[in-house]
C-alpha positions in Angstrom: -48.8 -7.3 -6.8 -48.4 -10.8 -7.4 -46.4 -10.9 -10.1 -43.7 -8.2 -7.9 -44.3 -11.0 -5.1 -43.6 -13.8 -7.5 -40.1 -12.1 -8.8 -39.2 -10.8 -5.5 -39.8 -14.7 -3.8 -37.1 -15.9 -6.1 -35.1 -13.4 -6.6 -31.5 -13.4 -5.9 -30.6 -9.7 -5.8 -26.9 -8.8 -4.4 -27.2 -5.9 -5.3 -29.2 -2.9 -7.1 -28.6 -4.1 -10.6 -30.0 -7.0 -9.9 -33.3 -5.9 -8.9 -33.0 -3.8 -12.4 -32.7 -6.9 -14.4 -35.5 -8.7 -12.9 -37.5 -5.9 -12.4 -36.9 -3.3 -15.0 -39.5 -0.5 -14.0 -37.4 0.2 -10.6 -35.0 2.6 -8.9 -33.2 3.2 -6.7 -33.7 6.2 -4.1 -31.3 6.0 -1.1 -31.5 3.1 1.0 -34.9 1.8 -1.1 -35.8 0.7 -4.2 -38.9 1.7 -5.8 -40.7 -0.7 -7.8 -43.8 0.2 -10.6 -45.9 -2.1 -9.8 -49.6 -3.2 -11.1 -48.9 -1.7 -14.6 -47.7 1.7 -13.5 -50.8 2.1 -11.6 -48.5 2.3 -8.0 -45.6 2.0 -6.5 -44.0 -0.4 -3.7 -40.8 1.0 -1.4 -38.8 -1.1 -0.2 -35.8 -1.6 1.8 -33.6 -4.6 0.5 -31.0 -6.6 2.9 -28.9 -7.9 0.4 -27.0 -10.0 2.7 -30.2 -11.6 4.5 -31.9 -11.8 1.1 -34.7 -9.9 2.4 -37.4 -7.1 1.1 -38.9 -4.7 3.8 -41.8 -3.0 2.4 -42.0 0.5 3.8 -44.8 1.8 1.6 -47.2 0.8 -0.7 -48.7 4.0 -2.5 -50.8 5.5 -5.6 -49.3 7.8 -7.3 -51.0 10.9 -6.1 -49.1 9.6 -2.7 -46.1 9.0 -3.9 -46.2 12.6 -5.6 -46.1 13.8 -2.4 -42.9 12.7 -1.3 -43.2 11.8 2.2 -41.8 8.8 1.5 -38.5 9.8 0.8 -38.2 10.5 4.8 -38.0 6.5 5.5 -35.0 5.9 2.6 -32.1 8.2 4.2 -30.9 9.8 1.0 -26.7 10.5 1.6 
């Protein structure tokens, strides 16, 4: 988690491929971004405000969790 922390700090993501150069284990699902985090061992969602430079994490999750897809609700897949 603190390394994620450390990127995401001074990151300066305008957009999607941004995050994917800084952070190459993430995608993006809708309106989040999911990041690998802790050496694949879970996963962060977040929602990113581009404009505002800011990171809302929804969810922080294991992967048994994230399996389960209930996350998916909070991202607003179009």
């Amino acid at each position: 988690m603190s390394a994620w922390y450390k990127v995401a700090k001074n990151a300066d993501w305008s957009h999607f491929p941004d995050v994917k150069q800084s952070w190459r284990n993430s995608d993006s699902f809708g309106a989040c971004v999911v990041f690998d985090i802790s050496h694949n061992r879970c996963r962060l969602i977040a929602w990113i405000n581009y404009r505002a430079q800011k990171v809302f994490i929804r969810n922080i999750l294991s992967h048994a969790e994230y399996d389960k897809e209930k996350w998916k609700h909070d991202c607003d897949r179009d």
